[in-house]
C-alpha positions in Angstrom: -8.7 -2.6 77.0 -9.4 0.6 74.9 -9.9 0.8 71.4 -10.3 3.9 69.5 -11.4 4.1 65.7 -11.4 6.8 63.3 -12.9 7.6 60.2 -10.7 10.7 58.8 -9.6 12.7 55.9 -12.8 12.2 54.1 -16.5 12.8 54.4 -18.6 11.8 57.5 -15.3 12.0 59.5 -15.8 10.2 63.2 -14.4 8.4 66.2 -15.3 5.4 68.0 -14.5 4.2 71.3 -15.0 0.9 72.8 -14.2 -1.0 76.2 -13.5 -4.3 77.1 -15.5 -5.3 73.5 -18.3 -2.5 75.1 -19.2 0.6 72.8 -18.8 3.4 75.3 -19.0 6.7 72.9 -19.4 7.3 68.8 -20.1 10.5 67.1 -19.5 12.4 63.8 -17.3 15.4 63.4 -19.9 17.4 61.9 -22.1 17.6 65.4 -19.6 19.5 66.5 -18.2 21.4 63.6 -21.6 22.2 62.5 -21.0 21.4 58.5 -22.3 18.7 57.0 -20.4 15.7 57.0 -17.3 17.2 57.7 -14.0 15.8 56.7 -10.5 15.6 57.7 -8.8 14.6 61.3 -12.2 14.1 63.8 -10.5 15.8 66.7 -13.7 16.9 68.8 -15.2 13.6 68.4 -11.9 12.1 69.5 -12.1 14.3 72.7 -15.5 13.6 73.0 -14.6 9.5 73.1 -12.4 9.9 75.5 -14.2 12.0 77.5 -17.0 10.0 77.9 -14.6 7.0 78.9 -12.9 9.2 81.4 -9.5 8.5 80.1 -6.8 9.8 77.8 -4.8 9.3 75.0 -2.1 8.1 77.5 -4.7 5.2 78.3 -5.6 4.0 74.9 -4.3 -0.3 74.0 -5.1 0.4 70.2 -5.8 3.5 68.0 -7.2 2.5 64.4 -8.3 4.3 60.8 -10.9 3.0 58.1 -8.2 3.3 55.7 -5.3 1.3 54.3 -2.9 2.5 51.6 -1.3 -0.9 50.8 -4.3 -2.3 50.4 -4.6 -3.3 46.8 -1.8 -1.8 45.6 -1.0 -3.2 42.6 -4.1 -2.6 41.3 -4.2 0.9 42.4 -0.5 1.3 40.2 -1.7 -0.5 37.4 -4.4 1.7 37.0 -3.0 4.7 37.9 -0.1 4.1 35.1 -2.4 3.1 32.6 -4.4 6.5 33.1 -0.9 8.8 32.8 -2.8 11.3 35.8 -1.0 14.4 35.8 1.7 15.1 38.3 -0.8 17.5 41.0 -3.0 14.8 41.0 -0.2 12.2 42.0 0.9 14.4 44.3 -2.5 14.9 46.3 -3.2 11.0 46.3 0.3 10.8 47.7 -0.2 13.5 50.3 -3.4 12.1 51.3 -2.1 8.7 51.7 0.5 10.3 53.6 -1.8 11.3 55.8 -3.8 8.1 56.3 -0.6 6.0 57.0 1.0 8.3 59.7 -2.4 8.2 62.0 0.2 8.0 65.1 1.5 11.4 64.4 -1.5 13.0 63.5 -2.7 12.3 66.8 -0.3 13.0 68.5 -0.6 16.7 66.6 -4.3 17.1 67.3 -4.1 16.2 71.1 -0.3 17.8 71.4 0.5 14.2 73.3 4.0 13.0 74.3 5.5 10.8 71.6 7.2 8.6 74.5 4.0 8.3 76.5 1.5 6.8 73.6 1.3 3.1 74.5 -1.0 2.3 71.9 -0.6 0.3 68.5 -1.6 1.7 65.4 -3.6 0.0 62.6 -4.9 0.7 59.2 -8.0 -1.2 58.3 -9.1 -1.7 54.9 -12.1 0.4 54.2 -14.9 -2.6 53.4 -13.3 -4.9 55.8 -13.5 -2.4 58.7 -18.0 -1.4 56.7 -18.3 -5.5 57.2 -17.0 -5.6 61.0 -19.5 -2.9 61.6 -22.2 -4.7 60.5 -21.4 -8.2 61.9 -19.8 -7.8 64.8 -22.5 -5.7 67.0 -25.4 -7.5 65.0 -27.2 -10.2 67.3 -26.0 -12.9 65.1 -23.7 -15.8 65.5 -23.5 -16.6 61.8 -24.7 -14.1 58.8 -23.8 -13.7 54.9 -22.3 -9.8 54.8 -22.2 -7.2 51.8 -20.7 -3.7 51.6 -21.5 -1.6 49.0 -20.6 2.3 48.5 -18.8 4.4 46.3 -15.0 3.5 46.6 -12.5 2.8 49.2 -9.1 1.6 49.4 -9.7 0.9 45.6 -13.2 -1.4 46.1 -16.4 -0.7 45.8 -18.3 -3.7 46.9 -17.2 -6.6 49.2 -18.9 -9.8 50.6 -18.2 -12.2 52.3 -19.5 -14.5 55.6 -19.2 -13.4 59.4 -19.1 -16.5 62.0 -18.1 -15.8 65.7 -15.5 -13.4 65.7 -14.3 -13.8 62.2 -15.0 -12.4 58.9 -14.0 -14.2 55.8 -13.8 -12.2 52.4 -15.0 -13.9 49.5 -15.0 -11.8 46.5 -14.7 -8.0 45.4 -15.0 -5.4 42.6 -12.6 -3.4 42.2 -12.2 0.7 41.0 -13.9 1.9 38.7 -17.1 0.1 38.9 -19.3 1.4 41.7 -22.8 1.4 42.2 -22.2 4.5 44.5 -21.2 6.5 42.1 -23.6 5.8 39.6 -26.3 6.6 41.9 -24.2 9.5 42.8 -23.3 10.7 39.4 -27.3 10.8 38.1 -28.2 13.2 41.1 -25.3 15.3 40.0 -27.0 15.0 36.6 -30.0 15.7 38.1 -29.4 18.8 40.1 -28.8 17.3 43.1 -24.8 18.2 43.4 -24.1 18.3 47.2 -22.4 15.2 48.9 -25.1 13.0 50.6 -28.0 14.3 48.0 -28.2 11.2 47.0 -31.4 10.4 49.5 -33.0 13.2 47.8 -33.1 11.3 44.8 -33.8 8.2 46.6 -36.9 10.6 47.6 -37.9 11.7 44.3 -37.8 8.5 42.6 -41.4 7.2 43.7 -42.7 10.3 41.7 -41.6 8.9 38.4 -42.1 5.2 36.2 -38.5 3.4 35.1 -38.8 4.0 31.5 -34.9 4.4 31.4 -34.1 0.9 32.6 -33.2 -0.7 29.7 -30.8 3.0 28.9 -29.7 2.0 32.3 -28.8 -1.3 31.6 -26.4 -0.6 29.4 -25.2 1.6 31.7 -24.5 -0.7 34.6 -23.9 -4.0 33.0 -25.1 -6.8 35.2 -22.5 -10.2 34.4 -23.6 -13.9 34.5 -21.7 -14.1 38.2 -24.2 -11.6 39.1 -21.8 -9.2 40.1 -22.1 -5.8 37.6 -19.6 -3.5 35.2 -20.2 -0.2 34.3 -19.9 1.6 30.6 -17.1 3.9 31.7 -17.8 6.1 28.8 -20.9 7.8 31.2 -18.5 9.0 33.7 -15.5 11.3 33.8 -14.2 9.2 37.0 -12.4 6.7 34.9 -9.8 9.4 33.5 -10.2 11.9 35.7 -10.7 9.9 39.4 -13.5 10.8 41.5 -11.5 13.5 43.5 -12.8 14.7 46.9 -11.7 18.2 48.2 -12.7 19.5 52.0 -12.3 23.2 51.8 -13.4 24.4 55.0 -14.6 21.0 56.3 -17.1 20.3 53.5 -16.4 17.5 51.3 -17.1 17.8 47.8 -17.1 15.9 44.9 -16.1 16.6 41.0 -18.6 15.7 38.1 -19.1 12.7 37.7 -21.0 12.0 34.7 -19.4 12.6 31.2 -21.0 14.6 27.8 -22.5 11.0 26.6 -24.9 11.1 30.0 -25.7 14.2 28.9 -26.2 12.9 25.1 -28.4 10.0 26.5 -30.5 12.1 29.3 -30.3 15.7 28.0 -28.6 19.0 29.4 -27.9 18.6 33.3 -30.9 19.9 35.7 -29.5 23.6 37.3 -30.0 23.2 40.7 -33.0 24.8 42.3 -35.1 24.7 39.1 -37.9 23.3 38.0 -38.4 19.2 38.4 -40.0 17.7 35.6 -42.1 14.3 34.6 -38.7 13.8 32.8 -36.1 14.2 36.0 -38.6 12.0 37.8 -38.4 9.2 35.3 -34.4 9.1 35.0 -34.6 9.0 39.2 -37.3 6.2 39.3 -34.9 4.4 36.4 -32.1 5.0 38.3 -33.5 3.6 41.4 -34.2 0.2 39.6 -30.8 -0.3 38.0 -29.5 0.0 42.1 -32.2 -2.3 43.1 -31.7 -5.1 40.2 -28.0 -5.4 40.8 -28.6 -5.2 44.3 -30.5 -8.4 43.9 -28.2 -9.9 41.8 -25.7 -9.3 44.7 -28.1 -10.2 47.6 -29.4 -13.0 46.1 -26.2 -14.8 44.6 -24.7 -14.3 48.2 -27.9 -16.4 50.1 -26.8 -18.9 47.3 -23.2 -19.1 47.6 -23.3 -19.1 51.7 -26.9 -20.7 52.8 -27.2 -18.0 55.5 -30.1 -16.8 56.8 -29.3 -13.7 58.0 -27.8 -10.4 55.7 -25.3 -8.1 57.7 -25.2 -4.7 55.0 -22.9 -1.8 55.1 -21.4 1.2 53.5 -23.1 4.5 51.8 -25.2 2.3 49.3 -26.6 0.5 52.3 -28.7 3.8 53.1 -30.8 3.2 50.7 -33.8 2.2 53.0 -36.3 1.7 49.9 -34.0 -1.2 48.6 -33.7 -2.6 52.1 -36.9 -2.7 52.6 -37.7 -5.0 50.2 -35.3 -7.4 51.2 -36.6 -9.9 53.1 -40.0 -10.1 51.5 -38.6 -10.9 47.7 -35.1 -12.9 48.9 -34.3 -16.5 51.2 -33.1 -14.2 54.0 -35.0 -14.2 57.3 -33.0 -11.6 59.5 -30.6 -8.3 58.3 -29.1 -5.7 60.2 -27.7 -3.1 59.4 -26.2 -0.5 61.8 -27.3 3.2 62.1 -24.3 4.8 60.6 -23.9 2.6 57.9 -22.2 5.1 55.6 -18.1 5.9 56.3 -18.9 7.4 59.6 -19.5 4.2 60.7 -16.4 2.4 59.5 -15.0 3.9 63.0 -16.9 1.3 64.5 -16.0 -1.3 62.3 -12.5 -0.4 63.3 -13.1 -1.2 66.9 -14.5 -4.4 66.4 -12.1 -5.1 63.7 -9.4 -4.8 65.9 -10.8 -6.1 69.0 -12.1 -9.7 67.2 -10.4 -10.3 63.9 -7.3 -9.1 64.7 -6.9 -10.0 68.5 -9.4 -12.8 69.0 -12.0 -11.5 71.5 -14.9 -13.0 72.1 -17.8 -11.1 71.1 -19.9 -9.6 74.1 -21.8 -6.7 72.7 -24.9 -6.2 70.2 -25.6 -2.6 68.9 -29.5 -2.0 69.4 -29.7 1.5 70.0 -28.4 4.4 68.7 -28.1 6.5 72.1 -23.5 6.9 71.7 -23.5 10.5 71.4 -23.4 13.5 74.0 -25.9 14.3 76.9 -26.2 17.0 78.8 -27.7 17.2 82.8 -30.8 19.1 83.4 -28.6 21.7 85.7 -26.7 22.6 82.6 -30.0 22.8 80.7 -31.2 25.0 83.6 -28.5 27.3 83.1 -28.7 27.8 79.8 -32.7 28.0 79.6 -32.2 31.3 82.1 -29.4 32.8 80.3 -31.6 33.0 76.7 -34.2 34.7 79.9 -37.0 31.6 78.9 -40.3 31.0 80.8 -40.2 27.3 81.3 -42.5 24.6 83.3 -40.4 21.9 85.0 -42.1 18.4 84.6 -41.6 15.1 85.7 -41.1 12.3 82.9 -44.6 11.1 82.8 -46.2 14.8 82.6 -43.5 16.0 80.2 -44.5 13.4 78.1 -48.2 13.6 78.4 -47.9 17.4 78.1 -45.5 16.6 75.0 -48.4 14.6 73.0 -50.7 17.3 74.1 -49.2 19.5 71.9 -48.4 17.2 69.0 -52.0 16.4 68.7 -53.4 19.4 68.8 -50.9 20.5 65.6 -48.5 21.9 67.2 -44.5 21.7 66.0 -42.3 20.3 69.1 -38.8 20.0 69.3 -37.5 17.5 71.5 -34.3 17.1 72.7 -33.4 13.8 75.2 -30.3 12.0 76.7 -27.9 11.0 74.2 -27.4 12.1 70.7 -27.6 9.8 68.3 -25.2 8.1 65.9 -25.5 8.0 62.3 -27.9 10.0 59.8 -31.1 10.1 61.6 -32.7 11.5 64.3 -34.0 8.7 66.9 -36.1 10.3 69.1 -33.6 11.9 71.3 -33.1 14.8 68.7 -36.0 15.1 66.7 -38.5 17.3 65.6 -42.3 15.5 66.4 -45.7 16.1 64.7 -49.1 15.1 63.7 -48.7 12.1 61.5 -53.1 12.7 61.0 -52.8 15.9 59.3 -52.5 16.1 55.4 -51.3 19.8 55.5 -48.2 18.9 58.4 -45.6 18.5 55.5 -46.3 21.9 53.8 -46.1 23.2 57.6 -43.2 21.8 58.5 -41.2 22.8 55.2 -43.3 26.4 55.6 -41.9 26.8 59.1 -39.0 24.8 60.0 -37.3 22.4 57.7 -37.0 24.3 54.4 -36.5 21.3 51.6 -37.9 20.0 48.8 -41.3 19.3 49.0 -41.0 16.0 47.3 -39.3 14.6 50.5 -41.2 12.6 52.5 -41.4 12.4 56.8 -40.8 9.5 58.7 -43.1 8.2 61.1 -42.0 6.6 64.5 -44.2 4.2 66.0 -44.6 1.6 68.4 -43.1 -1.6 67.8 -45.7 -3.6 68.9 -48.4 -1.8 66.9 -45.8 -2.1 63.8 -48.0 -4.5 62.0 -51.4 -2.8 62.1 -50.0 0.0 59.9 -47.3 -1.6 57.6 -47.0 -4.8 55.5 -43.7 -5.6 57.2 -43.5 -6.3 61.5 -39.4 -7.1 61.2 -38.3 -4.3 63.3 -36.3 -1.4 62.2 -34.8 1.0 65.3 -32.3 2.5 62.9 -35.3 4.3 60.5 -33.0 2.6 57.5 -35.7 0.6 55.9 -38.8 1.3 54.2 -42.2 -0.6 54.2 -45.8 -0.2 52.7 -48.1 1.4 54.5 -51.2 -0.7 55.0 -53.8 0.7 52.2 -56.9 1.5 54.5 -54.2 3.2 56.6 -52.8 5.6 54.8 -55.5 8.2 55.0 -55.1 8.3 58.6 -51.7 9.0 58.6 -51.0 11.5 55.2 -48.2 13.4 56.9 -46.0 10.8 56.5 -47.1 8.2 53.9 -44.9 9.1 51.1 -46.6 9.4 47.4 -46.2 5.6 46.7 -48.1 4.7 49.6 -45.0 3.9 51.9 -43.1 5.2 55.1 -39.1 4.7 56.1 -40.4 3.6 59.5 -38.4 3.6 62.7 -40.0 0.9 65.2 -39.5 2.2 68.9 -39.3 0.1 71.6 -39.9 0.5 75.2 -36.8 -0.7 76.5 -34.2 1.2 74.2 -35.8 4.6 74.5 -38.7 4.2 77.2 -39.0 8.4 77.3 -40.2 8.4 73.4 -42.1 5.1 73.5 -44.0 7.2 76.3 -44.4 10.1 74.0 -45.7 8.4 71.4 -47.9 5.9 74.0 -49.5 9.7 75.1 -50.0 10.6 71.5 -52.2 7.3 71.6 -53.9 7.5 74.7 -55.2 11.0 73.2 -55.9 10.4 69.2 -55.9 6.5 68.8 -53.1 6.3 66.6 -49.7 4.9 67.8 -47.1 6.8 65.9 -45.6 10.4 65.4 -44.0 11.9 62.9 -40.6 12.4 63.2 -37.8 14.4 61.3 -34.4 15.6 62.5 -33.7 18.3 64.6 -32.3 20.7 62.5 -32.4 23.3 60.1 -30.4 23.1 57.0 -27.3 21.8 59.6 -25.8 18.8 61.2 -28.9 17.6 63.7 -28.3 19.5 66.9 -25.9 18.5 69.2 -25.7 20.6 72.2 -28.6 22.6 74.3 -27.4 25.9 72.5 -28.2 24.5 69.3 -31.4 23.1 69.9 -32.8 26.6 71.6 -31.0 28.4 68.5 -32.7 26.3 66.3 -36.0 26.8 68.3 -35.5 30.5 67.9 -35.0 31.0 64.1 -38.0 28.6 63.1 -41.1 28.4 64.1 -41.4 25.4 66.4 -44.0 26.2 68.9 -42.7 24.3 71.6 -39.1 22.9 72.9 -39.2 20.0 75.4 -35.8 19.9 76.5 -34.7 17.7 79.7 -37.3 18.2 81.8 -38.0 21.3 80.5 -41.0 22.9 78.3 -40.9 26.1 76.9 -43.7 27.9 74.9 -42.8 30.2 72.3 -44.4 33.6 73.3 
């Protein structure tokens, strides 16, 4: 049995496919579009899917979308009446909606398929329902308490409930307008920060600053007795105006969000680009409080309510790895998981798995603990490509490419490194990553000098071997997924400055020798030579979607100044 889901028609569009309950391919549009979380119909992640199944369309049991317009919908009228929106904005919900509800002919546009062929059934899976069976049903757990939490979708912003076998029951929601999401996403608009996904910047930024704004906050996002949470709709222009998302050219962006009384309370919005002050670091470190208290309100009133042990999270807000990181240590839960591609690229996975267990009945078979779904490339293609671009290259075997690899890294120079499968969801894993010297203090400045380009109030992640988690961090849970951050160990942070962020902490990703044994080398080499079981690691990229394709990593290569591209079996110098 095939399953195919499909996040579309909004940002981080993607497609999942799974077998037989199996993941067999996942990827985001925009590693093959090459804009940032891209939006619309994912048609070359589609492909992609169904490539790497070896089937077609023709073959597919079940075809699904992370979106359901009849969910909710008297609550979405209701509101929408009481709000008199003006006719063109009607008309775009409408059309969109449209859009969302007629997924059988939309495919059948993008892959020009015979109508009388397609075997499949269609389904439209409410947006948190299909963030929950993302979480739950590839976690390793048998029973687990589950909250999603983002900005909006299919008018709810937060949903919990409890997984158990290969079920998910709902138990409570909070409905449009109050969203945590958007709060966090309207105070990065506020403070410069207007992009869609900026919001890790501020997540970034907020360890620079104290929360002397909590209590402004507070009235902000008012936290209720049930612990759920309202907002003051008089900060926002949402409430009147909706939180309207436009795709020209792919690129999803968002309207203001925050209203003149934001401004009132803060001050003039921050131009992006300009200078950060003691101020804009104090409203981000506030800002990141108010998230974390009503998360904990949330977290906390669920471990009542259900007894679980184990938290399944999901949606955009569960990308915030400084809250998650915190969780087990300061609540009664023992286990959480939450999947790489948390945010609504994932929710094509949650359709799978939706489908395939809630609304079938499968038996579950299948726990998500890598993040190797994406394309990979053979190292005769590689070759190819290496000679057309005229390179010099060695050709290694695994264990000298990967001694040769740490080498490098610990001698300060910038490697890119480019493996098997891409990975699915926000960050790079190991098998599209950019590796350095955790040990030196100057590595940031170098890598923003000569490759990366951002802010320099964004930290680097360090990757390091599971087993050696505990001798550097104040946590051992493991995290694979780099979507959780811990405290560095104090007498270790001098040893590692290149990626121990300003509050003394790191958004680790634990590696493991069994899930990525060609990285845990790396870094095992990187050992051998300096004593210290961890690398830095940061995306392959450059102001771009992480690199998908052999092209795009040696273009990337090219334009920066990486000094050295381990590609397949391949190392090349830069001359």
């Amino acid at each position: 049995m095939h399953i195919l889901g499909i996040n579309a028609y909004h940002g981080g569009a993607s497609a999942c496919l799974i077998r037989d309950g199996k993941l067999i391919a996942a990827a985001e549009e925009e590693r093959f579009k090459r804009v940032k979380y891209w939006a619309g119909f994912p048609i070359d992640a589609i492909r992609y899917c169904l490539a790497e199944a070896g089937i077609t369309a023709y073959d597919l049991d079940h075809v699904g979308i992370s979106r359901n317009p009849s969910a909710n919908l008297r609550k979405k009228v209701l509101f929408a009446l009481s709000k008199r929106p003006s006719f063109s904005k009607i008309r775009d919900r409408l059309a969109n909606a449209a859009k969302v509800r007629d997924l059988r002919k939309a495919l059948e546009e993008a892959l020009a398929l015979d109508t009388s062929a397609i075997r499949a059934q269609f389904h439209n899976v409410e947006h948190h329902r299909a963030h929950m069976a993302s979480a739950f049903f590839v976690s390793p757990f048998e029973e687990a308490a589950l909250l999603s939490i983002d900005g909006m979708g299919d008018f709810v912003s937060t949903m919990w409930g409890v997984g158990r076998g290969n079920r998910i029951d709902v138990h409570g929601a909070i409905n449009y307008p109050h969203s945590l999401g958007w709060v966090y996403t309207a105070v990065s608009q506020w403070l410069g920060f207007p992009k869609y996904g900026d919001e890790g910047k501020v997540m970034g930024l907020a360890p620079y600053g104290v929360p002397v704004y909590l209590d402004q906050f507070r009235k902000i996002v008012r936290l209720q007795r049930d612990s759920t949470f309202e907002l003051d709709m008089d900060y926002f222009s949402l409430d009147a105006e909706g939180a309207t998302m436009t795709w020209g050219g792919g690129e999803p962006a968002l309207g203001t969000l925050y209203s003149q009384k934001l401004i009132d309370l803060f001050g003039s919005p921050r131009v992006p680009r300009t200078e950060i002050t003691e101020h804009h670091h104090n409203v981000a470190a506030s800002l990141q409080a108010i998230l974390e208290e009503a998360e904990f309100a949330l977290v906390n009133r669920l471990q009542q309510d259900t007894d679980q042990k184990a938290l399944c999270m999901a949606g955009g807000v569960a990308l915030n790895s400084a809250f998650n990181g915190k969780v087990l240590p300061n609540t009664a839960f023992d286990d959480i998981y939450i999947q790489p591609a948390a945010g609504d690229s994932g929710t094509a996975l949650g359709v799978c798995y939706y489908i395939y267990h809630q609304v079938l009945g499968q038996p579950r078979n299948y726990v998500l603990d890598h993040a190797y779904t994406g394309p990979q490339f053979t190292n005769g293609r590689i070759t190819s490509i290496l000679d057309q671009y005229g390179f010099s290259y060695e050709v290694l075997d695994e264990e000298t490419i990967c001694r040769e690899a740490a080498r490098h890294v610990s001698i300060g120079n910038v490697l890119g490194w480019f493996q098997g499968r891409m990975e699915w969801g926000p960050r790079a894993l190991g098998n599209r990553s950019i590796i350095a010297d955790p040990r030196r203090e100057d590595m940031k400045d170098i890598l923003n000098a000569r490759v990366k380009h951002r802010e320099k109030f964004r930290p680097f992640a360090p990757s390091v071997l599971q087993e050696a988690t505990g001798d550097y961090f104040d946590q051992t849970y493991p995290d694979p997924f780099m979507i959780k951050v811990y405290n560095i160990r104090p007498e270790k942070r001098a040893e590692i400055p290149a990626v121990t962020h300003v509050d003394g902490t790191g958004r680790l990703q634990t590696v493991h020798k069994d899930t990525n044994p060609l990285y845990w080398q790396l870094i095992k080499e990187f050992e051998n030579l300096t004593g210290v079981p961890m690398v830095l690691n940061t995306s392959f990229n450059d102001n771009e979607p992480i690199v998908c394709k052999p092209e795009e990593a040696i273009e990337c290569f090219l334009r920066t100044k990486m000094d050295v591209l381990v590609i397949g079996n391949y190392l090349v110098k830069k001359q």
